[in-house]
N, CA, C and O atoms as CSV, one atom per row, in Angstrom:
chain,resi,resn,atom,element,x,y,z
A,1,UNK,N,N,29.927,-169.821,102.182
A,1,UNK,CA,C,30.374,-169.678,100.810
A,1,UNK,C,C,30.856,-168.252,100.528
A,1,UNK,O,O,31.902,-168.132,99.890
A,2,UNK,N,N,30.209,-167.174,100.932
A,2,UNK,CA,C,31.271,-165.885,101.175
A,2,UNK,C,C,32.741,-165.667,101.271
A,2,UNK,O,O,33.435,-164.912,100.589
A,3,UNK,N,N,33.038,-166.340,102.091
A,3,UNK,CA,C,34.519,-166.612,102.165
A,3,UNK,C,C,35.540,-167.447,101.391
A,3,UNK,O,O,36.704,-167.729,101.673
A,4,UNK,N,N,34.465,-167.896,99.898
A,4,UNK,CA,C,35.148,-168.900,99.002
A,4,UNK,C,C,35.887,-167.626,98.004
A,4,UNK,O,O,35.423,-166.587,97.534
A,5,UNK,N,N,37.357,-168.313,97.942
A,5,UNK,CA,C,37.583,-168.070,96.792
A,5,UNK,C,C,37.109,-168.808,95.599
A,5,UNK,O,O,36.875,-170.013,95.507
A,6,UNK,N,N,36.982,-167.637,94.464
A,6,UNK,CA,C,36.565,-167.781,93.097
A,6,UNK,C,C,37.153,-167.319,91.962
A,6,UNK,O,O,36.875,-166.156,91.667
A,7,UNK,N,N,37.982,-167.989,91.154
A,7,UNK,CA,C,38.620,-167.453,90.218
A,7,UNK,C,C,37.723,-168.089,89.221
A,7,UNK,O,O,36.879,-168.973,89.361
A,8,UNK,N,N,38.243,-167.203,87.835
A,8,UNK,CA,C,37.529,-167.414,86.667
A,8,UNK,C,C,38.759,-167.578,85.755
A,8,UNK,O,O,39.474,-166.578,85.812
A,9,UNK,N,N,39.180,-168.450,85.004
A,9,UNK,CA,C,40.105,-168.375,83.948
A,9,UNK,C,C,39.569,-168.709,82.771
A,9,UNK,O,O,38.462,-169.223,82.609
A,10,UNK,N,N,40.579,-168.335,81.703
A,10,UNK,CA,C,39.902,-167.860,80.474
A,10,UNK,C,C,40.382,-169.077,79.704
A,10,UNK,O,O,41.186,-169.673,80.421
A,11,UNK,N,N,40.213,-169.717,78.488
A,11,UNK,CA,C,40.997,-170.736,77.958
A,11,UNK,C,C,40.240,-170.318,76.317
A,11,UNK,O,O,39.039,-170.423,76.067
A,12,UNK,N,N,41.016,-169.972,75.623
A,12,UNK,CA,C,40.853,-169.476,73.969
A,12,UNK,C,C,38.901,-169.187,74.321
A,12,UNK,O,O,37.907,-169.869,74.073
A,13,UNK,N,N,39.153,-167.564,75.131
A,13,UNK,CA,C,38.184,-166.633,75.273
A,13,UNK,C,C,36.580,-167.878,75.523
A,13,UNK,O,O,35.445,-167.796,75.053
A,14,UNK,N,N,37.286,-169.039,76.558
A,14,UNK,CA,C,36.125,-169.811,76.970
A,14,UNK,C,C,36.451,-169.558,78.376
A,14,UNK,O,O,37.595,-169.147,78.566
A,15,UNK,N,N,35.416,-169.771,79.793
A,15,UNK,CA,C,34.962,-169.359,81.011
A,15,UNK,C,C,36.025,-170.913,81.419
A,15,UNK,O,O,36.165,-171.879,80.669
A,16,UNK,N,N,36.559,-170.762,82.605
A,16,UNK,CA,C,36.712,-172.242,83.456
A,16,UNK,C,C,36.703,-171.401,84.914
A,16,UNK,O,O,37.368,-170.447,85.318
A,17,UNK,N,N,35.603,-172.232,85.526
A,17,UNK,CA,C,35.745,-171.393,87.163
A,17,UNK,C,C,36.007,-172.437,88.010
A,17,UNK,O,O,35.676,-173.622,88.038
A,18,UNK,N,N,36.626,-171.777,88.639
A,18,UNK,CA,C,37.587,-172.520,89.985
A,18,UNK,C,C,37.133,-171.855,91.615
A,18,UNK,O,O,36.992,-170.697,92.008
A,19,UNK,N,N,37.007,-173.067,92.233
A,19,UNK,CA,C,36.811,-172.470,93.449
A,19,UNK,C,C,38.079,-172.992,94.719
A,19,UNK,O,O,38.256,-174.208,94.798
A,20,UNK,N,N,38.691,-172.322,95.410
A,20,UNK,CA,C,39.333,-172.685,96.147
A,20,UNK,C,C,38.913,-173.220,97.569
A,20,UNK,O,O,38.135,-172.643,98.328
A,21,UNK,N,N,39.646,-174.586,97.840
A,21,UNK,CA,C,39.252,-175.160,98.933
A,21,UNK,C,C,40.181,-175.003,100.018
A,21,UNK,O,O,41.224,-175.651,100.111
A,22,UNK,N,N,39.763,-174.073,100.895
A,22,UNK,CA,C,40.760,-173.651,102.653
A,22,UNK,C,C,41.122,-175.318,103.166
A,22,UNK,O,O,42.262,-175.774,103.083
A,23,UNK,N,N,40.059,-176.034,103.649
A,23,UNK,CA,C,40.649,-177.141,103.929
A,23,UNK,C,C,41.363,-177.982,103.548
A,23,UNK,O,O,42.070,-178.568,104.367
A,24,UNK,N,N,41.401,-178.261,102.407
A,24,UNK,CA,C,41.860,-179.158,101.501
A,24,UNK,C,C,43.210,-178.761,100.687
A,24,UNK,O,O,43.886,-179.554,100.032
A,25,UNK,N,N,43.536,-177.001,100.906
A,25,UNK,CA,C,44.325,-176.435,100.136
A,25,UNK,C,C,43.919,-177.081,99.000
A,25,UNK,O,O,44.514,-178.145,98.833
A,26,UNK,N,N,42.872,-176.724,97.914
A,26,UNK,CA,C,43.477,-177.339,96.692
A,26,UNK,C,C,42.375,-176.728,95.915
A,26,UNK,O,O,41.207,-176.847,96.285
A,27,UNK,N,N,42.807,-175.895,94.550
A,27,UNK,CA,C,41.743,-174.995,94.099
A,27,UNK,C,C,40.541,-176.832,92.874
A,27,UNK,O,O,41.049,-177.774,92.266
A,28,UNK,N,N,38.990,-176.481,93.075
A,28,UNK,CA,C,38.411,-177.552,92.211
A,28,UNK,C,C,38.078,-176.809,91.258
A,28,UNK,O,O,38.137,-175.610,91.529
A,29,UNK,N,N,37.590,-177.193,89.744
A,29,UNK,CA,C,37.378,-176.817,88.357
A,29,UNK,C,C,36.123,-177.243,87.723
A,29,UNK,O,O,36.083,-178.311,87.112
A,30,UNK,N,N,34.844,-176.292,87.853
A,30,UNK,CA,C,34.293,-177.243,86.597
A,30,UNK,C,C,34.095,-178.180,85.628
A,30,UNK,O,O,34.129,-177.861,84.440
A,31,UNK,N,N,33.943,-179.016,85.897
A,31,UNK,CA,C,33.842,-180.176,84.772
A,31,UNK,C,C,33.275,-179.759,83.860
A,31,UNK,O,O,33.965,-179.832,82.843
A,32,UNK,N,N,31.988,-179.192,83.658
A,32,UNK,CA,C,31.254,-178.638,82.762
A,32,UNK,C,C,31.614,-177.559,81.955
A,32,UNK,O,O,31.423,-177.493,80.740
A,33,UNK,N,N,32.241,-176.553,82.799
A,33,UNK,CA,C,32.935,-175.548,81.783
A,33,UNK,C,C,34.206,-176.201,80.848
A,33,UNK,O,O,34.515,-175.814,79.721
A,34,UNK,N,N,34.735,-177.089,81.475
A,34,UNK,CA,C,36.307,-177.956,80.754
A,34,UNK,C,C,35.394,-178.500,79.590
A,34,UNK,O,O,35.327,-177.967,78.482
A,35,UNK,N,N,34.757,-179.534,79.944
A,35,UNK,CA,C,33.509,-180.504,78.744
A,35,UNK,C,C,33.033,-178.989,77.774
A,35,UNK,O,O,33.516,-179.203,76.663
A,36,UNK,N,N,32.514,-177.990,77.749
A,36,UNK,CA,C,31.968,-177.568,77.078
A,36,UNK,C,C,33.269,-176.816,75.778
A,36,UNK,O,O,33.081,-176.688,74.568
A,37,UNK,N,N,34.660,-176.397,76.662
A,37,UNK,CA,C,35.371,-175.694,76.262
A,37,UNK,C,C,36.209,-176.990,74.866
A,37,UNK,O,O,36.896,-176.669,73.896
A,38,UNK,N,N,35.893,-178.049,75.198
A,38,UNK,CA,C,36.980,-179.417,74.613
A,38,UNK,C,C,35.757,-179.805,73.411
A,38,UNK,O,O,36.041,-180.614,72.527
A,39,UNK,N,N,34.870,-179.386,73.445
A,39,UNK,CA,C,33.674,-180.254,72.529
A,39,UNK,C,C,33.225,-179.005,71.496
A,39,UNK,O,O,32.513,-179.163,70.504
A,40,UNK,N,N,33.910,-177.480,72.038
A,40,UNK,CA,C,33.166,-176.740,71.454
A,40,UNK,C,C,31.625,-176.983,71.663
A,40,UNK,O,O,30.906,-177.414,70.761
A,41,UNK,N,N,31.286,-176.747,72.615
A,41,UNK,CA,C,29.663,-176.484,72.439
A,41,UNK,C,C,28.964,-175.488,73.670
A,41,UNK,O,O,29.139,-175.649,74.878
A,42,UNK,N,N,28.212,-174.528,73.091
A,42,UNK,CA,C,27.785,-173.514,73.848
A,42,UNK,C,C,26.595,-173.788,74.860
A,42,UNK,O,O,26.437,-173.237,75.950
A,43,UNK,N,N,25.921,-174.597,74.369
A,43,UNK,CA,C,24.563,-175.533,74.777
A,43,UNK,C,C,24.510,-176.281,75.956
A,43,UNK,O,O,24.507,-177.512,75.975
A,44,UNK,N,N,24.471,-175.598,76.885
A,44,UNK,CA,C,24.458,-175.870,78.319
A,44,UNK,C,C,24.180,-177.228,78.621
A,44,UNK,O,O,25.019,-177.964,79.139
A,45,UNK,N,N,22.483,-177.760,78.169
A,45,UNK,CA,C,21.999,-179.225,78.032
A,45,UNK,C,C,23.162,-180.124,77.091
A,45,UNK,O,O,23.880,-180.985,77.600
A,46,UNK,N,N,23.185,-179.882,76.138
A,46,UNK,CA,C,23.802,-180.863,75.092
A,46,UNK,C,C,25.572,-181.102,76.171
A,46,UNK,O,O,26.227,-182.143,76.205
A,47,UNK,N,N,25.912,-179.779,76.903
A,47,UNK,CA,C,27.497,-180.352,77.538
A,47,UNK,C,C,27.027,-181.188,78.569
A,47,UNK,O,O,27.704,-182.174,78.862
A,48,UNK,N,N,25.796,-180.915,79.270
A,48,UNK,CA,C,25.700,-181.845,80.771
A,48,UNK,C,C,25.367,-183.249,80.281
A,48,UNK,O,O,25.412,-184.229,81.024
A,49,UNK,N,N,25.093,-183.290,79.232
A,49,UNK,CA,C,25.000,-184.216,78.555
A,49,UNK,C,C,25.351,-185.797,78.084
A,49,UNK,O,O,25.058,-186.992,78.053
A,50,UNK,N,N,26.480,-184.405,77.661
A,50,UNK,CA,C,28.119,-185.201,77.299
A,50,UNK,C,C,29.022,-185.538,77.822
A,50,UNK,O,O,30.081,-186.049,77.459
A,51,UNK,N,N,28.345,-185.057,79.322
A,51,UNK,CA,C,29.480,-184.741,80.889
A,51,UNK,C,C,28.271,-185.963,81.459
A,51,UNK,O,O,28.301,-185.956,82.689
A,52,UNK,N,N,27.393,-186.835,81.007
A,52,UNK,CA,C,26.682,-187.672,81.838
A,52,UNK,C,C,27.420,-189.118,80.752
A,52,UNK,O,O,27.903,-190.224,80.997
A,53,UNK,N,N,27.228,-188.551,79.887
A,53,UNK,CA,C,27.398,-189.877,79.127
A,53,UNK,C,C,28.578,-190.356,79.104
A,53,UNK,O,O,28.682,-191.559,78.868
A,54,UNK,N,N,29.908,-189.481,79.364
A,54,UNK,CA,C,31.084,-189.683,79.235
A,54,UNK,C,C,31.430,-190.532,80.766
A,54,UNK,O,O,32.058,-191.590,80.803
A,55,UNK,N,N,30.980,-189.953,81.755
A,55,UNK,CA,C,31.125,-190.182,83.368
A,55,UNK,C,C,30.367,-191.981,83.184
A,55,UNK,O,O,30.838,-192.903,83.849
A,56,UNK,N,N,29.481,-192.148,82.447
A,56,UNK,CA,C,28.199,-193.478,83.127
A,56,UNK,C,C,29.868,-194.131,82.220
A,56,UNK,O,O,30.604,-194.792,82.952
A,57,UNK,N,N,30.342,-193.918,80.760
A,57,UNK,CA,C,31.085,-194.634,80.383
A,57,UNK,C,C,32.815,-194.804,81.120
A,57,UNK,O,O,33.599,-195.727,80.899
A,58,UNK,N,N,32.953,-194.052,81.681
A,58,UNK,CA,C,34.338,-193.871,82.860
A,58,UNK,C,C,34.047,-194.783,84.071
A,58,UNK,O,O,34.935,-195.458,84.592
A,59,UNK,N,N,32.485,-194.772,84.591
A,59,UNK,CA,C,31.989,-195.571,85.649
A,59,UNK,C,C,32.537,-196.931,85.467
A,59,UNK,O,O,33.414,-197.636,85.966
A,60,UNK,N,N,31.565,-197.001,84.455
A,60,UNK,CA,C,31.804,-198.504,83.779
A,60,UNK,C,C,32.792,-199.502,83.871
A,60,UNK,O,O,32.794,-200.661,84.285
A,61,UNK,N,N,34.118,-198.318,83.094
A,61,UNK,CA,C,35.602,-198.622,82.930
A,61,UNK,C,C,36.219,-198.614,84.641
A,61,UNK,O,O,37.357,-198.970,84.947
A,62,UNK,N,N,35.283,-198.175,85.507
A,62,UNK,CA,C,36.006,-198.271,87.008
A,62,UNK,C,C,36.834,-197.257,86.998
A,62,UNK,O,O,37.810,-197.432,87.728
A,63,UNK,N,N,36.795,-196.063,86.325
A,63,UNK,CA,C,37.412,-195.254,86.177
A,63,UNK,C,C,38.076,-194.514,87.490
A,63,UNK,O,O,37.059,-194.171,88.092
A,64,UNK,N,N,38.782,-194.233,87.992
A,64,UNK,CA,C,39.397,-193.074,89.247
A,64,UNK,C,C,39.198,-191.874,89.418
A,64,UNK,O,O,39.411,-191.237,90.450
A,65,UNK,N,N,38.488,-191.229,87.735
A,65,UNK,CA,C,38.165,-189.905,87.525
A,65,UNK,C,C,37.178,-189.699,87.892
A,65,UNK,O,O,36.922,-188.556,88.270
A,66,UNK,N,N,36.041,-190.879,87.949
A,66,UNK,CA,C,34.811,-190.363,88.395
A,66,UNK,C,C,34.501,-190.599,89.948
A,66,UNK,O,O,33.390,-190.243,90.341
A,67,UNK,N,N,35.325,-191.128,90.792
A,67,UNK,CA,C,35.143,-191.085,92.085
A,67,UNK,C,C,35.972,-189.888,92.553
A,67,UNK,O,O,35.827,-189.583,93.737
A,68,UNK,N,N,36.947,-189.051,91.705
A,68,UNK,CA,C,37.709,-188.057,92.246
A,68,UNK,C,C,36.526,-186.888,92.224
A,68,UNK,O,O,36.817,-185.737,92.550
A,69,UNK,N,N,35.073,-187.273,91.791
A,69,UNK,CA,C,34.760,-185.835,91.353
A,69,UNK,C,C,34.057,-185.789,92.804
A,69,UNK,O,O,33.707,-186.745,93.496
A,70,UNK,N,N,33.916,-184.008,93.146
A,70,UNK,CA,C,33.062,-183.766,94.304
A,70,UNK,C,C,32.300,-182.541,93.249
A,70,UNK,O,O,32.565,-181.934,92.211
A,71,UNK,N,N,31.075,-182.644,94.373
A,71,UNK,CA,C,30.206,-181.585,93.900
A,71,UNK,C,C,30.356,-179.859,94.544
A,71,UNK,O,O,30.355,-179.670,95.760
A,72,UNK,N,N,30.451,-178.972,93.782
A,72,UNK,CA,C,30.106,-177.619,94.488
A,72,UNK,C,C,29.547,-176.419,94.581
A,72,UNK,O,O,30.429,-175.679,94.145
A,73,UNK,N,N,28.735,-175.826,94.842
A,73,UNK,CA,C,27.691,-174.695,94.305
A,73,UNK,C,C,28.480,-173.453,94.072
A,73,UNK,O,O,29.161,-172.636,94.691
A,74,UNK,N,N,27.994,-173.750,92.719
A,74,UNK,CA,C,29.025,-172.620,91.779
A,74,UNK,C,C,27.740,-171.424,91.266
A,74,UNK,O,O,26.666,-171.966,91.006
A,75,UNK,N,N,27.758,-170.636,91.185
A,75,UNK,CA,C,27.156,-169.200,90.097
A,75,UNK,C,C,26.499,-169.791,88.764
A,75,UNK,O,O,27.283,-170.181,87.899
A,76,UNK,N,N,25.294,-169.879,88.555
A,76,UNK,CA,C,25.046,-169.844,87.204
A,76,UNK,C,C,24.503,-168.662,86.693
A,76,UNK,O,O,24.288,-167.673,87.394
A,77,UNK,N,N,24.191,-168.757,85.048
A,77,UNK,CA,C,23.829,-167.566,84.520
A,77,UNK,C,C,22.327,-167.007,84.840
A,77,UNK,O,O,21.957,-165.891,84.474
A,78,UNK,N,N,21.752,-167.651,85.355
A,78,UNK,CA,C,20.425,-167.027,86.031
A,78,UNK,C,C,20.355,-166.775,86.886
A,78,UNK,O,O,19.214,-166.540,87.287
A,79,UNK,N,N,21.709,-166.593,88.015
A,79,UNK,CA,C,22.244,-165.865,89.224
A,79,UNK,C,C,21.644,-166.660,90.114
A,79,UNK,O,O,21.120,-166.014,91.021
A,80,UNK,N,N,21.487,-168.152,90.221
A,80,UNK,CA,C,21.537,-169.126,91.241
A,80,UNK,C,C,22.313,-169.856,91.313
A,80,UNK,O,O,23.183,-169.717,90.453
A,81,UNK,N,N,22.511,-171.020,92.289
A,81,UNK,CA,C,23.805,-171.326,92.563
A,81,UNK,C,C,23.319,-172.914,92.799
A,81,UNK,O,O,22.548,-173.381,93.638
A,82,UNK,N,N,24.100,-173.574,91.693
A,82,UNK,CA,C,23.488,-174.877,91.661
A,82,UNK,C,C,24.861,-175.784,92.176
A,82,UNK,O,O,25.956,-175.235,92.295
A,83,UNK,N,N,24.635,-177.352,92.486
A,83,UNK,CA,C,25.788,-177.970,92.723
A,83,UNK,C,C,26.387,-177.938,91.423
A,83,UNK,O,O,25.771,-177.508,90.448
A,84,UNK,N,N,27.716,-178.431,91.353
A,84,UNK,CA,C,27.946,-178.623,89.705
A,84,UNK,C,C,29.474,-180.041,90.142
A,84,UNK,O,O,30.058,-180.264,91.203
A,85,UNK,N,N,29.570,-180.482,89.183
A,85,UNK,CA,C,30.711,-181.690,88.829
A,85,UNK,C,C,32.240,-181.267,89.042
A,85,UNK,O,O,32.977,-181.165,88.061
A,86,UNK,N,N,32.708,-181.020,90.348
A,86,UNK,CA,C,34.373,-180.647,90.270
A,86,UNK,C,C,35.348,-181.625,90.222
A,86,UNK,O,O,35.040,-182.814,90.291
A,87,UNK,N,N,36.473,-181.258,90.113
A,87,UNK,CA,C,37.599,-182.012,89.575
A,87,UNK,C,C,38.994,-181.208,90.312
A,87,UNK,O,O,38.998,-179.979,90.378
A,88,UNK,N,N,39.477,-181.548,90.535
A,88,UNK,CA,C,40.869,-180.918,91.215
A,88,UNK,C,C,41.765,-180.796,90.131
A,88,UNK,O,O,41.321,-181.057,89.013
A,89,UNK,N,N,43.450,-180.298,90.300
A,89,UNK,CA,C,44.524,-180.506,88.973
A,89,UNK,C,C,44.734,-181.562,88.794
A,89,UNK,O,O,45.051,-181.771,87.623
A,90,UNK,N,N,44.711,-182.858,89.730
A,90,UNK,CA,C,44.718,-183.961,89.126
A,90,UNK,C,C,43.687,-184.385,87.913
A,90,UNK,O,O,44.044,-184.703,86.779
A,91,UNK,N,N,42.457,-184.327,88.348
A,91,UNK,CA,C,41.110,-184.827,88.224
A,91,UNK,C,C,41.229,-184.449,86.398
A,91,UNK,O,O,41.291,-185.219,85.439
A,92,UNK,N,N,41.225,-182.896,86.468
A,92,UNK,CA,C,41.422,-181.961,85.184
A,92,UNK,C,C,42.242,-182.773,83.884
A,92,UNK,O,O,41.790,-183.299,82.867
A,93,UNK,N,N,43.682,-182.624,84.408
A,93,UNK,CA,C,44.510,-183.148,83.710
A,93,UNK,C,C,43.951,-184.896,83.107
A,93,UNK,O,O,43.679,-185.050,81.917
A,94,UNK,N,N,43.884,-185.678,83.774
A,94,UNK,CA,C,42.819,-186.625,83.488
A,94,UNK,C,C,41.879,-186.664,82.646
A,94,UNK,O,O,41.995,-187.408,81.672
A,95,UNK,N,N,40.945,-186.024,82.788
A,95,UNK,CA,C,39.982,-185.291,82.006
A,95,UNK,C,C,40.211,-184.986,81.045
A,95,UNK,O,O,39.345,-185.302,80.229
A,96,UNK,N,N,41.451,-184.203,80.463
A,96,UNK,CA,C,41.576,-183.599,78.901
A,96,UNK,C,C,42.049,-184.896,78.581
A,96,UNK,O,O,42.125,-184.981,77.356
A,97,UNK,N,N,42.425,-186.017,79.180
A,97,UNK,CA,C,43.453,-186.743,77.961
A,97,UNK,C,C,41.945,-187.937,77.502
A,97,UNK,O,O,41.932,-188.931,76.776
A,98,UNK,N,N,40.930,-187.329,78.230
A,98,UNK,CA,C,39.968,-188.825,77.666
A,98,UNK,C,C,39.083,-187.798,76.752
A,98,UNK,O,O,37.890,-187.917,76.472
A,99,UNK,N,N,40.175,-186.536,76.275
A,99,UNK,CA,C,39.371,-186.016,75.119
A,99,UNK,C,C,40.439,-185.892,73.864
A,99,UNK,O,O,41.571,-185.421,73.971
A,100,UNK,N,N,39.739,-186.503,72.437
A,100,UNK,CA,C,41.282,-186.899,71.240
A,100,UNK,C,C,41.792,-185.399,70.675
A,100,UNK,O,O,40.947,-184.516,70.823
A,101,UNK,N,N,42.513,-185.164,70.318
A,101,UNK,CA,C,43.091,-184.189,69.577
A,101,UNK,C,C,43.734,-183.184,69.821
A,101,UNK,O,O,43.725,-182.887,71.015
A,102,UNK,N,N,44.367,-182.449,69.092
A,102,UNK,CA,C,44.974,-181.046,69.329
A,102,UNK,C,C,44.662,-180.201,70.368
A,102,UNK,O,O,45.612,-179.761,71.016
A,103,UNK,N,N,43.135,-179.752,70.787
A,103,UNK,CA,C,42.608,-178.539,71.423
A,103,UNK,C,C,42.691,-179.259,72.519
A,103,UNK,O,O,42.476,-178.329,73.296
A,104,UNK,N,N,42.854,-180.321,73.320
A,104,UNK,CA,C,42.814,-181.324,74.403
A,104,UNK,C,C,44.185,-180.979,74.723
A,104,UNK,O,O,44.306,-180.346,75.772
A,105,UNK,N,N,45.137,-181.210,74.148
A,105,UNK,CA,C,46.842,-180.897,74.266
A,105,UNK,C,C,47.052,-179.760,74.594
A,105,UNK,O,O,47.622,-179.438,75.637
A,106,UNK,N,N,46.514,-178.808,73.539
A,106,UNK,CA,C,46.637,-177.172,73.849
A,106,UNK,C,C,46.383,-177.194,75.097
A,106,UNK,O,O,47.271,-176.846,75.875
A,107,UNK,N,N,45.210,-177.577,75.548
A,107,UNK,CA,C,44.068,-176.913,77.109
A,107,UNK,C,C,45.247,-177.976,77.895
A,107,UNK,O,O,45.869,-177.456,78.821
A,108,UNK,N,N,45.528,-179.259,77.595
A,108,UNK,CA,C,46.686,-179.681,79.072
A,108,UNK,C,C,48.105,-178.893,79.045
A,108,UNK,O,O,48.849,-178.865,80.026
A,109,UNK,N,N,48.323,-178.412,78.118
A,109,UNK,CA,C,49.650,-177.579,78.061
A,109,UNK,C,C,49.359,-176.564,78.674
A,109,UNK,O,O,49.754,-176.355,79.821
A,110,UNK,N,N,48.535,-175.674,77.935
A,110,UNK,CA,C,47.518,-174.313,79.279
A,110,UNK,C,C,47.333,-174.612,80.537
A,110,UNK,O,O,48.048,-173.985,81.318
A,111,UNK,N,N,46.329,-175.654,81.156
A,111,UNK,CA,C,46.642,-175.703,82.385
A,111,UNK,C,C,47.868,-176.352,83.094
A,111,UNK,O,O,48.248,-175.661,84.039
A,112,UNK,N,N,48.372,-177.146,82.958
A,112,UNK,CA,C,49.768,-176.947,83.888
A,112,UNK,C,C,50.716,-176.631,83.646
A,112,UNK,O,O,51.755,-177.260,83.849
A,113,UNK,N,N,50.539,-174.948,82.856
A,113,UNK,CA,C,51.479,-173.854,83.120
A,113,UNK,C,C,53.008,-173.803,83.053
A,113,UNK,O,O,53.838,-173.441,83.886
A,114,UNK,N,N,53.104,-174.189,82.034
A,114,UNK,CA,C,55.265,-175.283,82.342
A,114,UNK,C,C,55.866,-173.693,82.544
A,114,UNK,O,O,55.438,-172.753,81.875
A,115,UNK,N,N,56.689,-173.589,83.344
A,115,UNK,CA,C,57.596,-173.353,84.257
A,115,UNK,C,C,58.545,-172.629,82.803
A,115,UNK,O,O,58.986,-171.480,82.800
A,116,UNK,N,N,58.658,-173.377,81.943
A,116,UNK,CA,C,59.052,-173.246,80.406
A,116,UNK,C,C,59.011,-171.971,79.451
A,116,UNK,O,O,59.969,-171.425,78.904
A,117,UNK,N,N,57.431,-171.574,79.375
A,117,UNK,CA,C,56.624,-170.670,79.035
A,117,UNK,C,C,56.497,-169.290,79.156
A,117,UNK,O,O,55.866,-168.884,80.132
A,118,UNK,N,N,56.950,-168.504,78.395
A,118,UNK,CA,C,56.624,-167.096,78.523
A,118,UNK,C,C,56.343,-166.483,80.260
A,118,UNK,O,O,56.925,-165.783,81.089
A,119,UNK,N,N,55.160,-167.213,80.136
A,119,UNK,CA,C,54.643,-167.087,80.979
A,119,UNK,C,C,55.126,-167.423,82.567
A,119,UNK,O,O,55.152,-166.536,83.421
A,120,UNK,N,N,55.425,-168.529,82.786
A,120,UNK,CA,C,56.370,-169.341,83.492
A,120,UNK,C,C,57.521,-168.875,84.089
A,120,UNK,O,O,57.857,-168.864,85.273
A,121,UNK,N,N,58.227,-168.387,82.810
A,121,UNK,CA,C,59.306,-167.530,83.152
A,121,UNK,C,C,59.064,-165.723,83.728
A,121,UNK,O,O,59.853,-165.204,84.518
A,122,UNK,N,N,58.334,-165.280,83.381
A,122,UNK,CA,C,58.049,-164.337,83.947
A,122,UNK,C,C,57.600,-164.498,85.430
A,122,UNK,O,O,58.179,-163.921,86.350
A,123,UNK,N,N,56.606,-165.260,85.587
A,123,UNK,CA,C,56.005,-165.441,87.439
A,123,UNK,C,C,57.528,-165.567,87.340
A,123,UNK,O,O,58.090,-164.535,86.972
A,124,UNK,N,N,58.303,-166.615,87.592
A,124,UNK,CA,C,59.458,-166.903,88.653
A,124,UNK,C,C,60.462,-165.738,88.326
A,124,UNK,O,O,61.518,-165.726,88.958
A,125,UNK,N,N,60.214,-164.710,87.349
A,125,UNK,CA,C,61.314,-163.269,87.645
A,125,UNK,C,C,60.719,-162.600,88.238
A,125,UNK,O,O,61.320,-161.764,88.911
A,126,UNK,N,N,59.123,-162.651,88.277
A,126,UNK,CA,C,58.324,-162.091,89.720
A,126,UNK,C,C,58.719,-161.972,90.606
A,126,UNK,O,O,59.216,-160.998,91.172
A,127,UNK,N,N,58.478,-163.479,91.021
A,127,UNK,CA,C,58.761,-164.133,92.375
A,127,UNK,C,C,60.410,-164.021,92.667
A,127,UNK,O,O,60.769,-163.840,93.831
A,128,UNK,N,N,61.081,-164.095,91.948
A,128,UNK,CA,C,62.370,-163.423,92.750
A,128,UNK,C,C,62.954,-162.059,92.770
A,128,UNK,O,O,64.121,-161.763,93.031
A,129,UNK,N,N,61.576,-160.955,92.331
A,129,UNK,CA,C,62.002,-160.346,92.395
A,129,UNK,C,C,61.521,-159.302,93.687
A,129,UNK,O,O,62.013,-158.196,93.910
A,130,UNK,N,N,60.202,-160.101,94.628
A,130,UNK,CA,C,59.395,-159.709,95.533
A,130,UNK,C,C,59.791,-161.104,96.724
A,130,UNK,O,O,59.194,-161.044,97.798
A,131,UNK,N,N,60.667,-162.176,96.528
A,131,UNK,CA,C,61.545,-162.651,97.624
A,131,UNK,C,C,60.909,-164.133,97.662
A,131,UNK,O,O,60.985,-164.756,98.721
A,132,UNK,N,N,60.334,-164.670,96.630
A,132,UNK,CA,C,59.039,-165.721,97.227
A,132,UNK,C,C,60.022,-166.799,96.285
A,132,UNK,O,O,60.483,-166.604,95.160
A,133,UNK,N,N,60.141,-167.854,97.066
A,133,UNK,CA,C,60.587,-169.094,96.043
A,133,UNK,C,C,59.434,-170.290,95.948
A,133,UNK,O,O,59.621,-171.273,95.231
């Protein structure tokens, strides 16, 4: 696990940590930090919660989201390292839309980053301006 990458991204001054997978090429996401950031709730218990009750009801439905999830030992705040509920960019994107409203849209517009965006447009004047397409 030393050799994992670990990013932390921010989403309206809330935590989402990501760990990158070498084999798999493919960075996974907290479920729990996404669930806590979409429900507004700070309450660690009350999100795993809401991240059990939502999953037994996705089960149910035969859902695809809940067999996409893998587990991975992520950092917690008492500086141990527990498994936790990941999700890939598929998995994610998925995820916000089985949450209703505005801040669900915002956070899927935030994470997949349109190409569109301030933002968007700047990486790719980056990137052509250091040779990378």
């Amino acid at each position: 696990m030393s050799n994992t990458k670990i990013s932390i991204r921010f989403f309206d001054d809330r935590e989402v940590r990501a760990v990158w997978d070498e084999q798999n090429t493919r960075w996974w996401f907290s479920v729990l930090d996404i669930v806590a950031l979409l429900t507004d709730q700070d309450d660690y218990a009350k999100t795993r919660n809401y991240w059990k009750y939502l999953k037994a009801k996705l089960r149910k439905e035969k859902s695809e989201l809940v067999s996409a999830t893998t587990q991975l030992k992520l950092l917690a705040s008492d500086g141990k390292r527990y498994l936790t509920d990941m999700l890939d960019y598929a998995g994610i994107i998925a995820l916000g839309k089985e949450f209703p409203g505005k801040k669900a849209n915002r956070f899927i517009e935030w994470f997949t980053f349109s190409d569109e965006s301030i933002d968007g447009k700047s990486k790719t004047k980056a990137y052509a301006l250091i040779g990378v397409k």
